[in-house]
Chimera marker file (.cmm) of the C-alpha trace (Angstrom):
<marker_set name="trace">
<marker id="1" x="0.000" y="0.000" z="0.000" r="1" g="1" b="0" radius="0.5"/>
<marker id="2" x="1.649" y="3.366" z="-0.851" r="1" g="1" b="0" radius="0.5"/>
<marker id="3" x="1.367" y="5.563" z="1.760" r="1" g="1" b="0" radius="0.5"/>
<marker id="4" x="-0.385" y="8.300" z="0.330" r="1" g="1" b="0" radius="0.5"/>
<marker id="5" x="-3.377" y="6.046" z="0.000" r="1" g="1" b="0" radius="0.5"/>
<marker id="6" x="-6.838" y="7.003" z="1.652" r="1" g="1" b="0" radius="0.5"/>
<marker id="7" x="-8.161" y="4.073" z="3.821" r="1" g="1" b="0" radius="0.5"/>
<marker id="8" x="-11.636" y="4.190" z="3.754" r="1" g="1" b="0" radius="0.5"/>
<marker id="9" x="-13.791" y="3.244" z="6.725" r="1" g="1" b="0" radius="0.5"/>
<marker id="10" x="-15.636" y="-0.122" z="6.317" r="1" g="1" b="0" radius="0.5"/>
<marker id="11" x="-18.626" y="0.700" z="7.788" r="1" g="1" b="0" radius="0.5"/>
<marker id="12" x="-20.240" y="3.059" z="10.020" r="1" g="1" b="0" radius="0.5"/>
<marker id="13" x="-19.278" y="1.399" z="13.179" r="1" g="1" b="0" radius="0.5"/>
<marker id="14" x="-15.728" y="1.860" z="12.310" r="1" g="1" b="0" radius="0.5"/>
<marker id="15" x="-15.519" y="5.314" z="11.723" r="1" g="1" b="0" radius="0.5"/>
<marker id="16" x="-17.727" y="5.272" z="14.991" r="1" g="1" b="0" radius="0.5"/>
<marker id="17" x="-15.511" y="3.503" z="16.945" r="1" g="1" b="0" radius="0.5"/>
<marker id="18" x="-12.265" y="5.556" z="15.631" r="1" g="1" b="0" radius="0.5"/>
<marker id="19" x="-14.274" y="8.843" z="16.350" r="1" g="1" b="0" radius="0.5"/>
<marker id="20" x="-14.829" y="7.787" z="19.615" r="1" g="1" b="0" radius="0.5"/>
<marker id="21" x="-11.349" y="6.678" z="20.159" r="1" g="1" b="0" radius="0.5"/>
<marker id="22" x="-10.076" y="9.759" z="18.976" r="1" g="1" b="0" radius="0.5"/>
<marker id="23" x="-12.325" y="11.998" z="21.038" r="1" g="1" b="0" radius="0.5"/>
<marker id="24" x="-11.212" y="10.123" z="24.333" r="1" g="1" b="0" radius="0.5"/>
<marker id="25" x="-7.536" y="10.425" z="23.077" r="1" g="1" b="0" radius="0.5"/>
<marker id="26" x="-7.954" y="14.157" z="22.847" r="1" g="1" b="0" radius="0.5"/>
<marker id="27" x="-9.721" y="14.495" z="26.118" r="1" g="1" b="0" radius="0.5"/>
<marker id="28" x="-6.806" y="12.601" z="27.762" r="1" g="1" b="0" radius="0.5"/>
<marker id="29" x="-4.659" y="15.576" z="26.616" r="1" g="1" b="0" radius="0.5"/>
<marker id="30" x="-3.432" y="13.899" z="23.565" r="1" g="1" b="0" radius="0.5"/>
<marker id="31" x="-3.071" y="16.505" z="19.716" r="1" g="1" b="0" radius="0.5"/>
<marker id="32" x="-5.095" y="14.611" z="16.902" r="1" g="1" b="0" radius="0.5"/>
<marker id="33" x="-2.602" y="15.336" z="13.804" r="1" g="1" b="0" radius="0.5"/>
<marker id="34" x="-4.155" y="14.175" z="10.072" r="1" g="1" b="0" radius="0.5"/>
<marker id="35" x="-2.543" y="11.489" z="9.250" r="1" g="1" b="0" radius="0.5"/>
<marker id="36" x="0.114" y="10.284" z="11.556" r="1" g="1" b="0" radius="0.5"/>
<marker id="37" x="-1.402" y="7.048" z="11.637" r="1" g="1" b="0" radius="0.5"/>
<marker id="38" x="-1.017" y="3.889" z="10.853" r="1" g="1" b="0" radius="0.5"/>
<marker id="39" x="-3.841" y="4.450" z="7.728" r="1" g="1" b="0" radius="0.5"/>
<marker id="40" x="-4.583" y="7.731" z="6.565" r="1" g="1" b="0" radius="0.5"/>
<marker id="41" x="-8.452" y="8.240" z="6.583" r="1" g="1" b="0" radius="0.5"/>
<marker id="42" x="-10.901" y="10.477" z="4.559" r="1" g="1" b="0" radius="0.5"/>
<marker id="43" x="-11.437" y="12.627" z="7.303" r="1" g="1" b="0" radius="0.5"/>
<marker id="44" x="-10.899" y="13.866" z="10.796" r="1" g="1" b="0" radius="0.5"/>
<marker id="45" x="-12.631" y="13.581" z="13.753" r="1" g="1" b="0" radius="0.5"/>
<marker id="46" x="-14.201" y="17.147" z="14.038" r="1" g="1" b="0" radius="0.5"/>
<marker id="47" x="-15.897" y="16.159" z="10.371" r="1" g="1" b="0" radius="0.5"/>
<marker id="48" x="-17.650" y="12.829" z="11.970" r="1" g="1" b="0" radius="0.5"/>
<marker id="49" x="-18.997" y="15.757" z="14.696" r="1" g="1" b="0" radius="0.5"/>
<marker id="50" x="-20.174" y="18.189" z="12.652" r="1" g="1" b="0" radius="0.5"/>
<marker id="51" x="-21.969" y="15.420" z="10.546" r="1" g="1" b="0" radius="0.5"/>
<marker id="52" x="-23.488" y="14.392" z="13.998" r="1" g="1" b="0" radius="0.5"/>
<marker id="53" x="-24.805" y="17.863" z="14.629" r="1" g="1" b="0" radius="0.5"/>
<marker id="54" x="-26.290" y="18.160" z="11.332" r="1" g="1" b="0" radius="0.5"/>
<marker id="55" x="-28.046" y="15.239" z="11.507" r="1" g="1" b="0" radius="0.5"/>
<marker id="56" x="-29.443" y="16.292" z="15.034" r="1" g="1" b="0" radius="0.5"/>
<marker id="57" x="-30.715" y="19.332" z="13.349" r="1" g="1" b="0" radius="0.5"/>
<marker id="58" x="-32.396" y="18.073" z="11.012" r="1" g="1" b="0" radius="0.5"/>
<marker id="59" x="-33.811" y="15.162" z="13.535" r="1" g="1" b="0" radius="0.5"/>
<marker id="60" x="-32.203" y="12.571" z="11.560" r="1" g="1" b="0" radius="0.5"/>
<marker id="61" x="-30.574" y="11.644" z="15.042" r="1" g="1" b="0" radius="0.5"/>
<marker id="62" x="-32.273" y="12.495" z="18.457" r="1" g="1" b="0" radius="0.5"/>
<marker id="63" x="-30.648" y="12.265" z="21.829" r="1" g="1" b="0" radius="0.5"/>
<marker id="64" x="-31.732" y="7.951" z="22.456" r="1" g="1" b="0" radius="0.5"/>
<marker id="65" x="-29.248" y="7.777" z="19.462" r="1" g="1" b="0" radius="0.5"/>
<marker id="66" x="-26.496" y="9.514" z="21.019" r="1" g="1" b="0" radius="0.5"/>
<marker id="67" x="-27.184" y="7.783" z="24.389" r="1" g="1" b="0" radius="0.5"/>
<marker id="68" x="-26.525" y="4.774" z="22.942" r="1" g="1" b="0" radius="0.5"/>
<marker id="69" x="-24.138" y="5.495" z="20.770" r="1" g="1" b="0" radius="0.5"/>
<marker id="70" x="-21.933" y="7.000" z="23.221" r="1" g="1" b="0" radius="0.5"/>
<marker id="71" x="-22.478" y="3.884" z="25.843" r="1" g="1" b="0" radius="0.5"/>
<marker id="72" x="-21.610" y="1.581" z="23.139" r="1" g="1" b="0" radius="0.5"/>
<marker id="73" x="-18.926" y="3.518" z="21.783" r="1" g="1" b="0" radius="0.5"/>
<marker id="74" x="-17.091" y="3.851" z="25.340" r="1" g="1" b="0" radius="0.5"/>
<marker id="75" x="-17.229" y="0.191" z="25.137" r="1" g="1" b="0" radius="0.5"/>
<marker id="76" x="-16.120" y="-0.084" z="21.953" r="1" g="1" b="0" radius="0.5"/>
<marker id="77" x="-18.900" y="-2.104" z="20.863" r="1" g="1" b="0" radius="0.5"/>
<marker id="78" x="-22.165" y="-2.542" z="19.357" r="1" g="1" b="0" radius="0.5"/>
<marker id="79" x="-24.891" y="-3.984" z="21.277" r="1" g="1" b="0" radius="0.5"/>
<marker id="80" x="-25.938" y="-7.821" z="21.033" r="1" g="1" b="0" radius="0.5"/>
<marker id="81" x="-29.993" y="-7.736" z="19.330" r="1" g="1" b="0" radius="0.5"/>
<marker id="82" x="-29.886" y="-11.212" z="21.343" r="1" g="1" b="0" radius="0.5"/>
<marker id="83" x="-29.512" y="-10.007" z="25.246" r="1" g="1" b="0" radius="0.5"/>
<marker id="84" x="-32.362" y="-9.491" z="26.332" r="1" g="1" b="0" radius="0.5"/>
<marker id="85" x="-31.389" y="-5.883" z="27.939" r="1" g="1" b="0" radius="0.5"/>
<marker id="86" x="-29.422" y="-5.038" z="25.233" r="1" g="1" b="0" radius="0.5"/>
<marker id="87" x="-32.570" y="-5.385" z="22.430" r="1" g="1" b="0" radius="0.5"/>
<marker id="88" x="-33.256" y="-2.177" z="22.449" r="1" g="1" b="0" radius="0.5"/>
<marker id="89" x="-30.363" y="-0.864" z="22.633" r="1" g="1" b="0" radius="0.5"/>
<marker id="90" x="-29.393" y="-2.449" z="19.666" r="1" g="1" b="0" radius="0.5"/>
<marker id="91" x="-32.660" y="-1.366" z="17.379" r="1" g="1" b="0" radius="0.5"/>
<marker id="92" x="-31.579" y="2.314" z="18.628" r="1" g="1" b="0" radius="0.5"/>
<marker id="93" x="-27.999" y="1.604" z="17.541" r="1" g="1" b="0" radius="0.5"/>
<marker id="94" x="-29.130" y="-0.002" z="14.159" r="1" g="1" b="0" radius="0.5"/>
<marker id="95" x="-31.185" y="3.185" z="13.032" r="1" g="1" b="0" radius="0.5"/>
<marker id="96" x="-28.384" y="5.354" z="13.596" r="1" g="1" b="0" radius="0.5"/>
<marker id="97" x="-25.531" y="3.221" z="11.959" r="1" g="1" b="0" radius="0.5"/>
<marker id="98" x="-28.282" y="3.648" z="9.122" r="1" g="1" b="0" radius="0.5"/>
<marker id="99" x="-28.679" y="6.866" z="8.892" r="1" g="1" b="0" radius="0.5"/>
<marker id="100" x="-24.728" y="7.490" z="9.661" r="1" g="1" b="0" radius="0.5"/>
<marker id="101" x="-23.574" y="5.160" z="7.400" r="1" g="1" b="0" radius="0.5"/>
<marker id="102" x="-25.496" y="6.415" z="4.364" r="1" g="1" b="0" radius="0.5"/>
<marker id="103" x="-24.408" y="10.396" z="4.967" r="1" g="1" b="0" radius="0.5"/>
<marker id="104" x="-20.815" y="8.723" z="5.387" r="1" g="1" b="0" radius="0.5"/>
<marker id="105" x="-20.700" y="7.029" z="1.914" r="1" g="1" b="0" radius="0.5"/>
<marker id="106" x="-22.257" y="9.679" z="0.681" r="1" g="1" b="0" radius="0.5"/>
<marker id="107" x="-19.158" y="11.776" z="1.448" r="1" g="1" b="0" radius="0.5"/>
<marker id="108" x="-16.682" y="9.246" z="0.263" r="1" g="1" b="0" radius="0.5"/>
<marker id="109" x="-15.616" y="8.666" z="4.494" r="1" g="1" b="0" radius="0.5"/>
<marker id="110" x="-17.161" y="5.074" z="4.393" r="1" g="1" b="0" radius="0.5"/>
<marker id="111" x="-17.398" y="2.343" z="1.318" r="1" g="1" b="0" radius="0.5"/>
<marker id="112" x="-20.448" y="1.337" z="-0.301" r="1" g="1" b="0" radius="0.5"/>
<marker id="113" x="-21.161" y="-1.965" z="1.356" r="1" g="1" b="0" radius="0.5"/>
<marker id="114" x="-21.063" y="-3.718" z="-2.244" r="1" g="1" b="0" radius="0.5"/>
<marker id="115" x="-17.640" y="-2.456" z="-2.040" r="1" g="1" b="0" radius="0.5"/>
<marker id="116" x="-16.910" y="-4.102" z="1.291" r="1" g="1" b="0" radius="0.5"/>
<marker id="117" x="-18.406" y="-7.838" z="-0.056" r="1" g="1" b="0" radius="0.5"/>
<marker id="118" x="-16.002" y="-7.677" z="-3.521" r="1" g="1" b="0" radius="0.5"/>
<marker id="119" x="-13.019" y="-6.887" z="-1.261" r="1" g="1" b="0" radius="0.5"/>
<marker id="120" x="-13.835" y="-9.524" z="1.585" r="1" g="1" b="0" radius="0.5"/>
<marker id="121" x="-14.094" y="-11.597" z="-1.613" r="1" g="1" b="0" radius="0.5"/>
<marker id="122" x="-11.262" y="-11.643" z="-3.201" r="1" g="1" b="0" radius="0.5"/>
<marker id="123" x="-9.588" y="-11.470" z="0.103" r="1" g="1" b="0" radius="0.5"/>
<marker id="124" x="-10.561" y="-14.375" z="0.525" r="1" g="1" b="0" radius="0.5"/>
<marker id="125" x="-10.189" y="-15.985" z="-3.216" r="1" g="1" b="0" radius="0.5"/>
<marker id="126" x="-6.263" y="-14.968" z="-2.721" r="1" g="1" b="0" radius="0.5"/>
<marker id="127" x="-5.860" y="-16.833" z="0.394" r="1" g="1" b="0" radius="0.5"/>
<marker id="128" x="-7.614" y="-19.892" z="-1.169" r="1" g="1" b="0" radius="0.5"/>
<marker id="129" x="-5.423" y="-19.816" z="-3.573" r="1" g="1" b="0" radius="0.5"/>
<marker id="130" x="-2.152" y="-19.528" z="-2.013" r="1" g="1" b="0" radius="0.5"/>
<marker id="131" x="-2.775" y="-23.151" z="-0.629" r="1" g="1" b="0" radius="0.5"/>
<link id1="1" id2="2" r="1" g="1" b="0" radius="0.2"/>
<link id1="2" id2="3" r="1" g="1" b="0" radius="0.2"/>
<link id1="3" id2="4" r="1" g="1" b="0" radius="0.2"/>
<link id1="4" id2="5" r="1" g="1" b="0" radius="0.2"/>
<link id1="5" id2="6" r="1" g="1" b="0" radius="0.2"/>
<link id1="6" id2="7" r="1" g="1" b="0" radius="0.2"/>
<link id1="7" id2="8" r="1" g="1" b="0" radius="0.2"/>
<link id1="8" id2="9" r="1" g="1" b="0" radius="0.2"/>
<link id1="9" id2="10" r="1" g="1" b="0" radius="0.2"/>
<link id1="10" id2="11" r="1" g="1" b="0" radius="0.2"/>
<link id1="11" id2="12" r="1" g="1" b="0" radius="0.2"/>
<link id1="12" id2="13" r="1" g="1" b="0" radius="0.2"/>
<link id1="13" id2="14" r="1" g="1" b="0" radius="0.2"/>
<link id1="14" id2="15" r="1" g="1" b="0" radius="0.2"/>
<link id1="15" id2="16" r="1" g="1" b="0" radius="0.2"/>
<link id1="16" id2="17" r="1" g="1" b="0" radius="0.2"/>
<link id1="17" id2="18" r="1" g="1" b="0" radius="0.2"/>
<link id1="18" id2="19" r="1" g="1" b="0" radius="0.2"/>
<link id1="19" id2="20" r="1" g="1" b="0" radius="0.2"/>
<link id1="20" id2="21" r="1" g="1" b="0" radius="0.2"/>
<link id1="21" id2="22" r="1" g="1" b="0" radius="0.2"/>
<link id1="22" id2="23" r="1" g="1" b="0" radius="0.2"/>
<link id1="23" id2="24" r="1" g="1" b="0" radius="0.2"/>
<link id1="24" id2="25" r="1" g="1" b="0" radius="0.2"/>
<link id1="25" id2="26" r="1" g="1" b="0" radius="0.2"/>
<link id1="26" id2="27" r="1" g="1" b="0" radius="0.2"/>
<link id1="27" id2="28" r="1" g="1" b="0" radius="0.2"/>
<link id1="28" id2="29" r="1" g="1" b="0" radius="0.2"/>
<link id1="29" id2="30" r="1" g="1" b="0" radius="0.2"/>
<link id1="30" id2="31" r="1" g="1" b="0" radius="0.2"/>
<link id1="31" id2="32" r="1" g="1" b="0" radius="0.2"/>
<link id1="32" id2="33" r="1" g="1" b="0" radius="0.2"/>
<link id1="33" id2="34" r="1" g="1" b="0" radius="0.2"/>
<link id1="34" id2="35" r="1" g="1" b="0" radius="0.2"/>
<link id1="35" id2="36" r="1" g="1" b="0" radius="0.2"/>
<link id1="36" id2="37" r="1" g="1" b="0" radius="0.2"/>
<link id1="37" id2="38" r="1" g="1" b="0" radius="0.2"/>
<link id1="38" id2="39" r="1" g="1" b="0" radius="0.2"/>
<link id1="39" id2="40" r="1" g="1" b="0" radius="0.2"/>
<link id1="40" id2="41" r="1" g="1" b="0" radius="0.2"/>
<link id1="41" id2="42" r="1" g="1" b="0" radius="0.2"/>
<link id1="42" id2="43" r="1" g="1" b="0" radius="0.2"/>
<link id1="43" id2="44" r="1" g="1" b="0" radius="0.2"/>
<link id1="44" id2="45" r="1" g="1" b="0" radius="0.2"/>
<link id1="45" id2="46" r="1" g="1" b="0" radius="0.2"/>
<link id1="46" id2="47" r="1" g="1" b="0" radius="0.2"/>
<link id1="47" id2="48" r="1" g="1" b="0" radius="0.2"/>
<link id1="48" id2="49" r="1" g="1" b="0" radius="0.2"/>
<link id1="49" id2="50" r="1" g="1" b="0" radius="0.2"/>
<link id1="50" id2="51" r="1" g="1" b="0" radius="0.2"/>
<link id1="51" id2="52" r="1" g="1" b="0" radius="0.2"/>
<link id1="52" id2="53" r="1" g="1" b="0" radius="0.2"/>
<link id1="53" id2="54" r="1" g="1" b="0" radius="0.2"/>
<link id1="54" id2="55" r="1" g="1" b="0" radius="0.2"/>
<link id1="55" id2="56" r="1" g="1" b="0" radius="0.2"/>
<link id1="56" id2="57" r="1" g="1" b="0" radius="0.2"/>
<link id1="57" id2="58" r="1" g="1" b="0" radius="0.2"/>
<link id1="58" id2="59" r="1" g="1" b="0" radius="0.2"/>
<link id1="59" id2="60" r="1" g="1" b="0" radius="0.2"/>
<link id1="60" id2="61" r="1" g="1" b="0" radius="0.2"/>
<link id1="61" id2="62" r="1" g="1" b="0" radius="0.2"/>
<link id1="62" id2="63" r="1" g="1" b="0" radius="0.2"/>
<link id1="63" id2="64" r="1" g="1" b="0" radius="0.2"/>
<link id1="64" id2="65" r="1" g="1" b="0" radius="0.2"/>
<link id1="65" id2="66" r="1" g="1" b="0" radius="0.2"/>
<link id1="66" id2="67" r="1" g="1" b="0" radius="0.2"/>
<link id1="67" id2="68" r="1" g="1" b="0" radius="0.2"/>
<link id1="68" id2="69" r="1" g="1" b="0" radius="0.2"/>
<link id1="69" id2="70" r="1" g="1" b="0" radius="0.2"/>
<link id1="70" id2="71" r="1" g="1" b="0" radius="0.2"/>
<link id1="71" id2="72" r="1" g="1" b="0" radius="0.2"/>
<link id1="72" id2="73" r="1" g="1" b="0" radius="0.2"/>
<link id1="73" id2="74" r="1" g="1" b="0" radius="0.2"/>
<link id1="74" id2="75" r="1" g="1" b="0" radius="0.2"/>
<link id1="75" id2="76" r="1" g="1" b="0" radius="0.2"/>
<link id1="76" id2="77" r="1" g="1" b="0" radius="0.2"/>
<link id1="77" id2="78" r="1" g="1" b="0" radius="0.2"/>
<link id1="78" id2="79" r="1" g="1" b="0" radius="0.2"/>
<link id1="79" id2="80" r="1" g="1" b="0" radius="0.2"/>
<link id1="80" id2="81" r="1" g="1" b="0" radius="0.2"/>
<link id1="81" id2="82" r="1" g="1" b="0" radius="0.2"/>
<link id1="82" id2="83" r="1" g="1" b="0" radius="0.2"/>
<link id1="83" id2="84" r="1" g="1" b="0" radius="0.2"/>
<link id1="84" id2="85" r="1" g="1" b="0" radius="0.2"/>
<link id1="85" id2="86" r="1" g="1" b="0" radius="0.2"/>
<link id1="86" id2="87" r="1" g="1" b="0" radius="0.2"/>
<link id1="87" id2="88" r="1" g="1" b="0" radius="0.2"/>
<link id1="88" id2="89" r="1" g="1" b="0" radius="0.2"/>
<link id1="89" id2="90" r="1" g="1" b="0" radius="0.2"/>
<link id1="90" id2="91" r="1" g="1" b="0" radius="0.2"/>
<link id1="91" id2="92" r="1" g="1" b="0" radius="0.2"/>
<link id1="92" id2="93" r="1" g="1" b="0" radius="0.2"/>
<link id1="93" id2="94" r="1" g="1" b="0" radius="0.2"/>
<link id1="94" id2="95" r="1" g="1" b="0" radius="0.2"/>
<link id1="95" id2="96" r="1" g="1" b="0" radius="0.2"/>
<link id1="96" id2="97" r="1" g="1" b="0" radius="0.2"/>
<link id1="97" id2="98" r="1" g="1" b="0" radius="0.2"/>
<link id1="98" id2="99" r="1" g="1" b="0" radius="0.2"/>
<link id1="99" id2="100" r="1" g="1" b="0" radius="0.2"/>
<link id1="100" id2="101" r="1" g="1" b="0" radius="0.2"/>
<link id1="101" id2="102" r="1" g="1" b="0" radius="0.2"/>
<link id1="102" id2="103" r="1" g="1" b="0" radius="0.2"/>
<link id1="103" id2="104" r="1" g="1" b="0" radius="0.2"/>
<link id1="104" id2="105" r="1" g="1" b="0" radius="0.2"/>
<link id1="105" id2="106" r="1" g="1" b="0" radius="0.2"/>
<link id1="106" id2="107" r="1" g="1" b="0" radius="0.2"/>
<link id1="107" id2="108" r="1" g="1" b="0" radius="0.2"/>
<link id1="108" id2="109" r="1" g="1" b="0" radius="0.2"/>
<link id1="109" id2="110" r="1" g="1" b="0" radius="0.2"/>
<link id1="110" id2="111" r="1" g="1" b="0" radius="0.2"/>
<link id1="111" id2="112" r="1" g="1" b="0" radius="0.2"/>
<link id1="112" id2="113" r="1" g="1" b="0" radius="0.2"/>
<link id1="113" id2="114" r="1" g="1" b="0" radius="0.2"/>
<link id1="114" id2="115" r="1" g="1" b="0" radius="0.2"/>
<link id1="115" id2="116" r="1" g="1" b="0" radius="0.2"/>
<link id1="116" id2="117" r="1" g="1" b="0" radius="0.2"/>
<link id1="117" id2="118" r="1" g="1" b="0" radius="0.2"/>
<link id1="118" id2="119" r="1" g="1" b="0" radius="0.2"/>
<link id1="119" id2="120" r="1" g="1" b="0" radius="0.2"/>
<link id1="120" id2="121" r="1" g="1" b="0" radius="0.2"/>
<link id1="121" id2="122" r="1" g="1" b="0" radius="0.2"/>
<link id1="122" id2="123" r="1" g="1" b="0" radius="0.2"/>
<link id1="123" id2="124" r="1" g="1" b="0" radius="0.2"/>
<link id1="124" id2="125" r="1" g="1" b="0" radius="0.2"/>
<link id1="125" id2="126" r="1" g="1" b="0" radius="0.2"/>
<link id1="126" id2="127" r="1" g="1" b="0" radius="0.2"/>
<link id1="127" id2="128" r="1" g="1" b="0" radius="0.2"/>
<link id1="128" id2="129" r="1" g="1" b="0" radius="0.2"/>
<link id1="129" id2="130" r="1" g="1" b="0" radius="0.2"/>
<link id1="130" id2="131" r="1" g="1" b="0" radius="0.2"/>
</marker_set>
């Protein structure tokens, strides 16, 4: 990979998860710098944010969204749809991944999930193959 690459985000738990990471990071004193690491990414972490307020204002997102999304995201992960006090939870966090992911493809910050499936395929086809 050369680095001057863009690493997209697979999905919109992943750029969730790296927001999130990157928000606690700063608030632990640390300077976010674009791209210092180990991929360089579409965006930064004040762009996921002001995507997040936009969709608040235009009540894409309301505040059970972001009360899950922040639990989940300080645990770095989604919740299970089969615990039984996690069900809702994880119909709250499935709306929002919707409506996050489709904003973040649509500004090239998260591939298409076709995209995803080709690239988990051949992944795959070359490691068959190598046998």
């Amino acid at each position: 990979m050369n680095g001057d690459e863009i690493t997209l985000f697979e999905s919109a738990e992943e750029a969730w998860f790296w927001f999130m990471q990157a928000n606690t990071a700063r608030q632990s004193g640390a300077r976010i710098q674009s791209n210092l690491g180990l991929y360089k990414r579409p965006c930064e972490p004040s762009d996921i944010l002001k995507i997040l307020e936009r969709l608040r204002r235009h009540r894409q997102l309301d505040m059970n969204h972001f009360r899950v999304m922040r639990h989940y995201g300080d645990r770095m992960m989604a919740p299970d749809k089969y615990r039984a006090n996690e069900m809702f939870a994880a119909r709250i966090w499935g709306e929002a991944m919707d409506v996050l992911s489709e904003v973040l493809i649509a500004k090239d910050i998260v591939m298409p999930s076709l995209s995803v499936e080709i690239i988990q395929f051949q992944t795959k086809r070359e490691a068959m193959q190598s046998w």
